[in-house]
C-alpha positions in Angstrom: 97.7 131.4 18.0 100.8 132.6 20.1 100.9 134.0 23.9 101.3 137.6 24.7 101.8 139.2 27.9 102.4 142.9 28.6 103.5 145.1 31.4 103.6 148.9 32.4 106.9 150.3 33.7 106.6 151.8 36.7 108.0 154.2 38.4 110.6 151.7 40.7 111.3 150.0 37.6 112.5 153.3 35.6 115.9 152.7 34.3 115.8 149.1 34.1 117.4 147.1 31.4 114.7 145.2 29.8 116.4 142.2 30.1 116.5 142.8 33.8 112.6 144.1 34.0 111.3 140.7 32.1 113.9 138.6 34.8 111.9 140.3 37.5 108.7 139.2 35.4 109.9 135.6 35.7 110.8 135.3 32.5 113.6 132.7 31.8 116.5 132.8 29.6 115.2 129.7 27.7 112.2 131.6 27.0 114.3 134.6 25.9 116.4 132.9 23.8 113.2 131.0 22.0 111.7 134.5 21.5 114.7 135.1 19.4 115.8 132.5 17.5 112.0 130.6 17.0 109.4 133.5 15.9 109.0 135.4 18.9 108.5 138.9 19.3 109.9 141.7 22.1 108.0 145.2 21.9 108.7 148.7 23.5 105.6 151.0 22.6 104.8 148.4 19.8 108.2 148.9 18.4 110.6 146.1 18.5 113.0 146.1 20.8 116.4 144.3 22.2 116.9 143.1 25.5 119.7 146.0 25.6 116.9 148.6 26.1 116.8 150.9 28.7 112.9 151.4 30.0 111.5 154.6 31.1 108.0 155.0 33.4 104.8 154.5 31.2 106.8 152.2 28.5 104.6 149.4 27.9 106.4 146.1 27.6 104.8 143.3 25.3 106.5 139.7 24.6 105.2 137.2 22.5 106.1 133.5 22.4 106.6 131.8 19.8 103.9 129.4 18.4 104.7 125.9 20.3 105.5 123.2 18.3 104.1 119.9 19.3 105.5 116.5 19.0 104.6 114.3 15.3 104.2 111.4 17.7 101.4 112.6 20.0 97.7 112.5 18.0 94.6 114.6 19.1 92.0 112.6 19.8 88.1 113.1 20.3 87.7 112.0 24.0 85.5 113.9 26.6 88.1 116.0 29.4 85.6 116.3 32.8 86.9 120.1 33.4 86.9 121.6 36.6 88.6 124.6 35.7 89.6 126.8 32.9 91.4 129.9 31.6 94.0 131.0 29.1 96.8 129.7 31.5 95.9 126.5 33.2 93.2 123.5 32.8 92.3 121.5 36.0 90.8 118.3 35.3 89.2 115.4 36.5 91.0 112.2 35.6 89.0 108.8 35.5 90.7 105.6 36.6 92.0 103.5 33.6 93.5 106.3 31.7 97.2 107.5 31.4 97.8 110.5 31.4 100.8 110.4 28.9 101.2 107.5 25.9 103.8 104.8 26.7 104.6 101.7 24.7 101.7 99.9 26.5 98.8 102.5 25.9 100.0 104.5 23.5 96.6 105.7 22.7 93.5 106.9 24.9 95.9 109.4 27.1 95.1 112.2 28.9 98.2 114.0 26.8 95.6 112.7 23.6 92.3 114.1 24.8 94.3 116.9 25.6 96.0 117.7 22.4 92.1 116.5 20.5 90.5 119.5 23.0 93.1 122.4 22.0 92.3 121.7 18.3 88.4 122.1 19.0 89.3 125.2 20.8 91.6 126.5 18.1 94.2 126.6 20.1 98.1 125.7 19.5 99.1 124.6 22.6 101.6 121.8 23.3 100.0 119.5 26.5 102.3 120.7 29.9 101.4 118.4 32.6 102.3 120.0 35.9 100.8 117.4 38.3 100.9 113.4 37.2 98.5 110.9 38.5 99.3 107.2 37.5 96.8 105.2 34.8 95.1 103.6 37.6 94.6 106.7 40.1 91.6 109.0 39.7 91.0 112.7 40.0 92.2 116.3 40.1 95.3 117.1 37.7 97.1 120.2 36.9 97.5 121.3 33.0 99.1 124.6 32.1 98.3 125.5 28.8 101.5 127.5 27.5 105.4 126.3 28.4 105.7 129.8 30.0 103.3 129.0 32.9 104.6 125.6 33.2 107.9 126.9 34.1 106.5 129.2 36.6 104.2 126.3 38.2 107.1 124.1 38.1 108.8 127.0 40.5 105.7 127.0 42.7 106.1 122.6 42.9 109.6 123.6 44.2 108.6 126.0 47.0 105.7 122.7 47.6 103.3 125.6 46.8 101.5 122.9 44.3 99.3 121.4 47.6 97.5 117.5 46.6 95.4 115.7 49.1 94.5 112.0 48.0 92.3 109.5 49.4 93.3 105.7 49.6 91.3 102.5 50.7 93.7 100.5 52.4 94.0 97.2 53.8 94.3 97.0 57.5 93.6 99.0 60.6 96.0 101.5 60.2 97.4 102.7 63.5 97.8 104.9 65.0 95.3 107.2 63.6 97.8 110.1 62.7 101.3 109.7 61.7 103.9 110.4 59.1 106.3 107.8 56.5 109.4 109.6 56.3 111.2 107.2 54.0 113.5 107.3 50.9 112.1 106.0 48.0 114.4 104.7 44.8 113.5 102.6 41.6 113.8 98.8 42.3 117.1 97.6 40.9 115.4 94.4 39.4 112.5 97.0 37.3 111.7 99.6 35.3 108.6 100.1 37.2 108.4 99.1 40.6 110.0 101.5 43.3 110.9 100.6 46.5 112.1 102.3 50.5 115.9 102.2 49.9 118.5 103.9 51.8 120.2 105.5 48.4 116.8 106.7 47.4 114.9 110.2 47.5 113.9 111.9 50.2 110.3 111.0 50.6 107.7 112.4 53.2 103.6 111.2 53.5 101.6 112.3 56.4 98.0 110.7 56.9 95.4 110.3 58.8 92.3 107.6 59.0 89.1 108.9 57.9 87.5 105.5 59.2 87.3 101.9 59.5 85.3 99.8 57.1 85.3 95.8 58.5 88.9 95.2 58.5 89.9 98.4 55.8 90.6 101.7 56.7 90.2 105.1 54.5 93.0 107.3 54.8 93.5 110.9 54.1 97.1 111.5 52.7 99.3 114.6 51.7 102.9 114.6 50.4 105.8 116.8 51.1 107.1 115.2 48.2 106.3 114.0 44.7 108.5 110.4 44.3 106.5 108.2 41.8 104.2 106.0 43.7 105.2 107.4 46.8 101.7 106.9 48.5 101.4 103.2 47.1 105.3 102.2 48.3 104.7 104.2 51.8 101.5 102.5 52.9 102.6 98.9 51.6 106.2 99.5 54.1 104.1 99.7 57.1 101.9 97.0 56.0 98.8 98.6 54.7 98.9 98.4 50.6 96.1 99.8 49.1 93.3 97.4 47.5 93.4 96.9 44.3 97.6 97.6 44.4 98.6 94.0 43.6 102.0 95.7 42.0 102.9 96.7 45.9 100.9 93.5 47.8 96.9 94.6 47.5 94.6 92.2 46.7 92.5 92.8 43.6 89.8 90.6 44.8 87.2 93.4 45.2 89.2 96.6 43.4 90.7 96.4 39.7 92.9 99.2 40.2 94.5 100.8 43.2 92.3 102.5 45.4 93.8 105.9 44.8 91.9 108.9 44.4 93.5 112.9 44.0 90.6 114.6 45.9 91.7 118.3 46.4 94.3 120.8 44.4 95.4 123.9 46.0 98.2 126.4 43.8 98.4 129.7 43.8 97.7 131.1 39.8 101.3 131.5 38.1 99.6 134.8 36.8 97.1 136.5 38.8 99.0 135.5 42.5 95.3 134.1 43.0 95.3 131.3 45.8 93.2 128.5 43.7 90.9 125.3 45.9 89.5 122.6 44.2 87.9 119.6 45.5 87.1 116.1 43.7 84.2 113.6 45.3 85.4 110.0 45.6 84.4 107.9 42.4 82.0 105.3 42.5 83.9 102.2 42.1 86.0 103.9 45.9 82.3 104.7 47.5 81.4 100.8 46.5 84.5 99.9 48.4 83.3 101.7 51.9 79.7 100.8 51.8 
């Protein structure tokens, strides 16, 4: 089933070029261009209409996408999504430990991406998978999906402004002090990996503010939030200043009493690429963290 979305001109917007009114409606020339050349569709009072148009007050605009085509290489398959939230435009979901969120070469079953893809053609829908917000195999919790490319380009405006808010929790190991502070350093891909990343003076700016929740024997539990979104960013920043998170044996954690890094996304604050809403959603820490603290 394709996406529509439809507009009234108002009076302000009288006069406009159509292609000009659906710029100011924050639709790309990408999407334009698929809309003509793939099986879209760009209506005027239900008649078809070029981009050349000129509107007048109470024309109703309509555009419709064109079906998404998915990739051969990524299979649905029947694995339950924890959903936190839903609508026609976006998915937020709850992502256990253990599970990728896209295939690679090493899992290239049992994704996220899979479940994802296995849940749209349950629903009937047609819908490619658009990950907005990426957690690594081994981190847990909230995740951002939008469900059409149209409001994945509009989210992925809103990650630019840092609109897109995360706040993680992390079992560390150490005393972290002091209890507040801020790791304001660049981050770059190891030269010797694929993988690992690393602080490096040629790398991207990265910026991680925390702040310890408490001390548990010789652990802390820190809060975390990112300015930034460099991969691994939290697990390189708390292993520079000598606090790597358990279970992180990639960036120098033990795994003596956690399996995976102790990483979980707890809250997800955006503001709805649609309805300008201002969206909250919070994530308890998983049981294999809580084990961890008590």
């Amino acid at each position: 089933m394709s996406y529509s979305m439809q507009w009234t001109v108002n009076e302000i917007e009288e006069s406009t070029l159509l292609r000009s009114f659906l710029q100011q409606k924050n639709i790309s020339k990408h999407a334009l261009t698929e809309i003509k050349f793939e099986g879209g569709r760009i209506e005027v009072n239900g008649e078809e209409a070029t981009v050349r148009k000129i509107l007048t007050q109470g024309d109703c605009v309509k555009i419709t996408f064109p079906e998404e085509k998915r990739s051969n290489s990524l299979i649905g398959e029947s694995i339950p999504l924890s959903i936190v939230y839903e609508d026609e435009t976006v998915l937020v979901v709850n992502k256990p430990p253990y599970m990728s969120t896209i295939p690679s070469r090493e899992h290239p079953s049992g994704s996220l991406a899979n479940a994802l893809i296995g849940y749209y053609d349950e629903q009937g829908l047609s819908s490619s998978v658009h990950i907005v917000t990426r957690l690594d195999r081994d981190t847990s919790g909230l995740l951002l999906v939008a469900k059409h490319s149209h409001a994945h380009h509009l989210l992925s405006q809103s990650q630019q402004k840092r609109e897109v808010k995360r706040t993680y929790y992390a079992v560390v190991h150490g005393m972290v002090k002091p209890l507040v502070g801020s790791i304001d350093s660049p981050i770059g891909r190891k030269d010797t990996s694929i993988i690992e990343r690393e602080i490096r003076a040629d790398g991207q700016t990265a910026l991680t503010h925390y702040v310890v929740e408490k001390y548990v024997n010789d652990d802390s539990l820190v809060c975390l939030r990112l300015d930034t979104g460099r991969t691994h960013q939290i697990r390189v920043h708390m292993s520079s200043i000598g606090h790597p998170l358990l279970g992180d044996d990639l960036y120098g954690g033990r795994i003596d009493r956690s399996l995976r890094q102790a990483l979980h996304c707890a809250e997800l604050a955006f503001i709805h690429p649609l309805t300008g809403e201002a969206l909250l959603f919070k994530s308890e820490l998983p049981q294999d963290m809580k084990d961890l603290l008590s």
